[in-house]
C-alpha positions in Angstrom: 8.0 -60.2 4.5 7.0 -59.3 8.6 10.4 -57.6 8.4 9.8 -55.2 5.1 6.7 -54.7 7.1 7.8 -53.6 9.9 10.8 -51.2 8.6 8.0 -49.6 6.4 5.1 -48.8 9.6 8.9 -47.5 11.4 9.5 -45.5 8.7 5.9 -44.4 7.9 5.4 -43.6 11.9 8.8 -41.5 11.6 7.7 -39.4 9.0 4.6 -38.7 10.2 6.2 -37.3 13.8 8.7 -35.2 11.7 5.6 -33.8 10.0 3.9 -33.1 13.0 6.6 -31.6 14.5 7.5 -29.2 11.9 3.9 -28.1 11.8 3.5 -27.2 15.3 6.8 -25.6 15.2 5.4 -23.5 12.6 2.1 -22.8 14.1 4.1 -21.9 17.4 6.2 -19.2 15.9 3.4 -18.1 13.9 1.3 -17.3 17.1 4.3 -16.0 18.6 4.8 -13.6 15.9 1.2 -12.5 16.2 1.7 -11.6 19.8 4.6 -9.2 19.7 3.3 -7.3 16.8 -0.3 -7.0 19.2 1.7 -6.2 22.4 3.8 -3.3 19.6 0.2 -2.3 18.8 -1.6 -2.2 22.1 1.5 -1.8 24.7 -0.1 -5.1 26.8 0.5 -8.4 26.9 -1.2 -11.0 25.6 -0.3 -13.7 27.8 -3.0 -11.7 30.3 -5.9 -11.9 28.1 -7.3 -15.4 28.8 -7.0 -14.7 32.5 -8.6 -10.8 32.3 -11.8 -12.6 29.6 -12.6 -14.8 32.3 -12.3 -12.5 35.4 -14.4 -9.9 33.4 -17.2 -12.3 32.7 -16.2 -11.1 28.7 -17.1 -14.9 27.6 -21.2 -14.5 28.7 -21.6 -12.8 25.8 -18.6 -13.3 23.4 -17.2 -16.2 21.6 -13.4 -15.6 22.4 -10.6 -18.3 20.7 -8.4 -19.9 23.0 -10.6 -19.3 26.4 -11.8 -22.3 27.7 -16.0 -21.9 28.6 -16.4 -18.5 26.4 -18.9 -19.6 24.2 -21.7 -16.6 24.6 -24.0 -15.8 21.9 -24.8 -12.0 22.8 -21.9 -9.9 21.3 -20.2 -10.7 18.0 -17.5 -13.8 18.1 -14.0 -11.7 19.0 -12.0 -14.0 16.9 -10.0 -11.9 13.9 -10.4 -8.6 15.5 -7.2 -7.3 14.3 -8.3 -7.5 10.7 -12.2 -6.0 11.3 -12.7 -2.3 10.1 -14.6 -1.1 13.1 -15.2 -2.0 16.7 -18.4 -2.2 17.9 -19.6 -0.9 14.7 -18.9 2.5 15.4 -15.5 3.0 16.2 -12.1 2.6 13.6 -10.2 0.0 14.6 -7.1 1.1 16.4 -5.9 0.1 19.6 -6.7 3.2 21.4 -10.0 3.1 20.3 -10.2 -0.9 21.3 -8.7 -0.1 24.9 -11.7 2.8 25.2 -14.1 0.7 24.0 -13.4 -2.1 26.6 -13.5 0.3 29.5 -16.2 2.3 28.8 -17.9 1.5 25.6 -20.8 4.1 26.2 -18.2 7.0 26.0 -17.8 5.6 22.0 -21.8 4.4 21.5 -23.9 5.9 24.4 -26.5 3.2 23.5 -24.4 0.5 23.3 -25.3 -2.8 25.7 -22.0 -3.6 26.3 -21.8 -3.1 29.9 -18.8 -1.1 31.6 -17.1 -3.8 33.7 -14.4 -2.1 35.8 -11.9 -2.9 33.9 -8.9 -0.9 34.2 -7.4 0.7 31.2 -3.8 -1.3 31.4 -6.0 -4.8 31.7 -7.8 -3.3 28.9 -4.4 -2.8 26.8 -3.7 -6.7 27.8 -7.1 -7.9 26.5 -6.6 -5.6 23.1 -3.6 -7.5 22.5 -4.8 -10.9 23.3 -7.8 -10.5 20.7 -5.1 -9.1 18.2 -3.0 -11.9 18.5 -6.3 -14.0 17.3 
C-alpha cells in the first residue's frame, strides 16, 4: 500500500509541475506578445518602462503593474491603458497623444495637475509602451 502511495503523490507532483509549466509558458509569450505590438504602437521599448516610472517619481501618484513601490493614490491606477478611450480624460488614446501627454500634459489640459517631469520624448515613447504592454 506505502508503495501505490507513493507512485500516486510522484505522479500527482508531476502533473502538477507540467501544469505549472505550461501556464507560465503561456503567460510568458502572452506578455511577450503584448510588448512587441506596444513597442509597433509607440516605437519604445518596454523593457525601459519600470526603470523610467521609478526615475520619474511616476509611482507617487500612480498605481503602475509590475513596478515594485508604485502604489500612489493621486492619479488614476495606469494598469489597462491600452484598452481606455481617453488619456487623461481629455485626449484620444493614441500613442502620440500618450507620448505628449507624459512630457507635457498641460500642452493637452492646461489645468491638468500632472506635473511636467523632464522627461524626454523618446523615454516617454519607452514608458507608453510599457503601460501598453499592461
Amino acid at each position: 500500500m506505502r508503495l501505490v502511495s507513493s507512485k500516486l503523490w510522484l505522479g500527482t507532483a508531476a502533473a502538477v509541475c507540467v501544469v505549472a509549466a505550461a501556464a507560465t509558458a503561456v503567460a510568458w509569450s502572452s506578455q511577450q506578445r503584448s510588448e512587441q505590438v506596444a513597442h509597433a504602437i509607440t516605437g519604445g521599448n518596454p523593457t525601459h518602462g519600470p526603470d523610467l516610472l521609478r526615475r520619474y517619481g511616476c509611482g507617487g501618484c500612480h498605481t503602475i503593474p509590475g513596478v515594485p513601490g508604485a502604489d500612489g493614490q493621486v492619479g488614476p491606477p495606469l494598469a489597462g491603458l491600452l484598452h481606455r478611450v481617453y488619456i487623461g480624460g481629455v485626449a484620444i488614446n493614441s500613442a502620440d497623444n500618450l507620448v505628449q501627454w507624459i512630457v507635457a500634459p498641460q500642452q493637452l489640459s492646461p489645468n491638468s495637475v500632472m506635473p511636467a517631469t523632464g522627461i524626454s520624448e523618446a523615454e516617454a515613447r519607452d514608458v507608453a509602451a510599457y503601460l501598453y504592454s499592461r
